[in-house]
N, C-alpha and C positions, 0 to 999 in steps of 0.2 A: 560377518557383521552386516546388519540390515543398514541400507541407504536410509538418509531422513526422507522425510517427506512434508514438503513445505505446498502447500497452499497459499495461492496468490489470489488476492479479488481484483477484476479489472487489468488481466493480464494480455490479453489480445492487440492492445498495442501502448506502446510510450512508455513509459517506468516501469508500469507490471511486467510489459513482457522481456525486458531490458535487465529485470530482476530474475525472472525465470531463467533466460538463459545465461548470469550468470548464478546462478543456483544450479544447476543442470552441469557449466563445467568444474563447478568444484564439487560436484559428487553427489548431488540431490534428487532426489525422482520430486515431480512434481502433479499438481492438483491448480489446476488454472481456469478461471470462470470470467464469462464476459457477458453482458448484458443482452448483444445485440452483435457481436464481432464472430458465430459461429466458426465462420470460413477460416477466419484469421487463427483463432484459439485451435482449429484441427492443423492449420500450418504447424503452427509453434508445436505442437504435440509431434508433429513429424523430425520437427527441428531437435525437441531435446531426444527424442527415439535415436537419431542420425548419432548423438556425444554416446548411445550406449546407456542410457538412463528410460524410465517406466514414465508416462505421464500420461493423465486424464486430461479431459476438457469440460466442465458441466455449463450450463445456464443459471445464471441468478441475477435478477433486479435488487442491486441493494437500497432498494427505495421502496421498497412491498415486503417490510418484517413480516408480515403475514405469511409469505412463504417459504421462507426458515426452516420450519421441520420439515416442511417434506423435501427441500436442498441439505437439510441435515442426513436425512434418513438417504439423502442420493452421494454424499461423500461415504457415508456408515456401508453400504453397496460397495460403491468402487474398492473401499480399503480391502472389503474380504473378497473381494473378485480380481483385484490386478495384484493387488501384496498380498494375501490372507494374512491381513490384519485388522485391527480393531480399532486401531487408532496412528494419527499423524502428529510429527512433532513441531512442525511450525507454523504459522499462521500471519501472513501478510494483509493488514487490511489497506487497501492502495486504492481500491474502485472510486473516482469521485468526477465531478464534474465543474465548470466554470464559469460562473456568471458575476459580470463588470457592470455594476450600479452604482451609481452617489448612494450615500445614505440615503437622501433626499425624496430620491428617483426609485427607491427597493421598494417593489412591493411584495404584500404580504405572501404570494403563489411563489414568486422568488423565493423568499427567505424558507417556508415550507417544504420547497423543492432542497435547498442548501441541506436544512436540517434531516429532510429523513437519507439522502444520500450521505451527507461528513459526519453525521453524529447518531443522530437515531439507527440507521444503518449498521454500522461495525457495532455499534453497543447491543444492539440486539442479535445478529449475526456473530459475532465470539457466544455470546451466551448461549446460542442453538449449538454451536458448535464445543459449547467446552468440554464437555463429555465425550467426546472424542479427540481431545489433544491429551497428549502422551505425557503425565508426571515426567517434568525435567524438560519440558519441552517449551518452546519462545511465542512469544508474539512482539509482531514489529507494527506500529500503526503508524499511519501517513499524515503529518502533518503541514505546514509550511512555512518559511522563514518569515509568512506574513503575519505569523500569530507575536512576531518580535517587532520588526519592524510596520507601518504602516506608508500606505500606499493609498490617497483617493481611488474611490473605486471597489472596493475590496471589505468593508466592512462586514457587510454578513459572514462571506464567505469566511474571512479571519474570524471571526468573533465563534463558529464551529468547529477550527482547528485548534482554537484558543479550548474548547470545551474537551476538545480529544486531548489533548496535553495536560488537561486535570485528573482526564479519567484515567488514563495510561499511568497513571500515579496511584491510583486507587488497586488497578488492576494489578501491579506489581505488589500492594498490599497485599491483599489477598487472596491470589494465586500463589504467593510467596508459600505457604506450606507445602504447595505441592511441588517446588523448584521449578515453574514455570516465570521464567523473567519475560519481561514486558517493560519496552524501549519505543519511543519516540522520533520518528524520523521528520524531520523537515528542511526538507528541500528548498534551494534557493530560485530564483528564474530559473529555468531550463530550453530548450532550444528541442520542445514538441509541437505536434498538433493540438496540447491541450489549450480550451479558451482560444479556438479558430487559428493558433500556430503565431500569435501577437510575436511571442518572443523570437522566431525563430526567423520569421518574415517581413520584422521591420526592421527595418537597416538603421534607423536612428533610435527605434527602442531599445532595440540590441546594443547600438554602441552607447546610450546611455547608461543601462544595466553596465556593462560592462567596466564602464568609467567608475562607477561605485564599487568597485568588488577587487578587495585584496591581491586576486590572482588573475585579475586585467581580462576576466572576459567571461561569458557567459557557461550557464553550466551545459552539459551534455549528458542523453541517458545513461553515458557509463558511468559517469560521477555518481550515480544515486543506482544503478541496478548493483557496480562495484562498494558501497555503502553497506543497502539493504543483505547482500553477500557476507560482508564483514560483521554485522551483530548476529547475525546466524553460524556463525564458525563456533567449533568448540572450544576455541581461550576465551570466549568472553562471555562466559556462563556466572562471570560475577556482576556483568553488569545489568542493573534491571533499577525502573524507575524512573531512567533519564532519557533527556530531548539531547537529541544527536544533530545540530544545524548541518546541513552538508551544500553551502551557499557560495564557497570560496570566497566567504570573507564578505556579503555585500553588507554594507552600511555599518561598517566598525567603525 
């Protein structure tokens, strides 16, 4: 029986690649893109080769839909060159980036940048791609626990994840014939470099996240690469539609 093959965006460091390699030890060949993290994305590729698993690395700006097909026609390549295949069964869309404004303070280059990397981005890039995911095959999109709760500072950037949380609704509509589900993840704090590493590097941000959250401390990449891991196994081919918080509990 053929490994799946999940394709990760923005896998080169922090949650994508944290997702990658556990996708890699539960049995998955993978497809991993980064923006600007070459060097990094060819590590990882050595990394899941090392578990005994197939993996590419490609280039893609999820901020230039413009470039879509021909990053379509360069996954369409890889599948019949590393698997002779035609098609992949998962699809992570994770690539995103972090910008801390008042509403007040957002301008319009900000919010433009937000929307074509959290929204415009994956909605256009699944559709380049859909033609090549595999009837019965998943997509998982990245959201965050800020599209629930609110946070000064944060409004755009929520107000895009709040959009992917509608669409991934949609998406499980009507990919539904083909048995493709489509699941919502959003992450709580986490303790990355994303957004300059706030959470990871302040000792008092940290312990105030912390103070709010059910299970007394802040998340880490394996809480969400072990996550994104878990709606991609096969018992949970019934669930499609839904937002998955994986925050431990902040602001219940």
């Amino acid at each position: 029986m053929n490994a799946p093959i999940a394709l990760i965006t923005g896998a080169s460091r922090g949650l994508g690649k944290n997702a990658a390699q556990h996708l890699a030890r539960h049995g998955s060949d993978l497809i991993v893109t980064s923006r600007t993290g070459a060097d990094e994305a060819q590590a990882l590729v050595r990394e899941i080769e090392a578990m005994g698993r197939r993996a590419v690395a490609l280039p893609v700006d999820v901020s230039r839909s413009g470039s879509f097909p021909a990053f379509a026609a360069e996954v369409k390549a890889a599948l019949a060159r590393v698997w002779q295949r035609e098609t992949f069964d998962h699809l992570v869309n994770n690539a995103g980036i972090g910008i801390h404004a008042s509403f007040a303070d957002t301008t319009q280059a900000q919010f433009d940048t937000l929307v074509d990397v959290h929204l415009k981005g994956p909605f256009f890039l699944t559709q380049a791609l859909l033609p090549l995911i595999a009837d019965g095959g998943r997509i998982v999109n990245v959201s965050s626990g800020l599209a629930r709760f609110a946070l000064p500072g944060y409004a755009a950037y929520a107000s895009m994840k709040g959009g992917i949380e509608v669409w991934t609704r949609y998406l499980a509509k009507e990919l539904g014939p083909r048995g493709i589900s489509v699941n919502v993840l959003a992450p709580g704090a986490i303790e990355t470099d994303f957004g300059g590493g706030a959470v990871r590097d302040d000792a008092q941000l940290n312990a105030m996240i912390a103070s709010q959250t059910a299970m007394g401390r802040v998340g880490l990449p394996d809480d969400i690469g072990g996550a994104v891991a878990m709606l991609l196994q096969p018992g949970n081919r019934w669930i499609t539609g839904q937002r998955i918080e994986a925050s431990g509990g902040m602001f219940l």
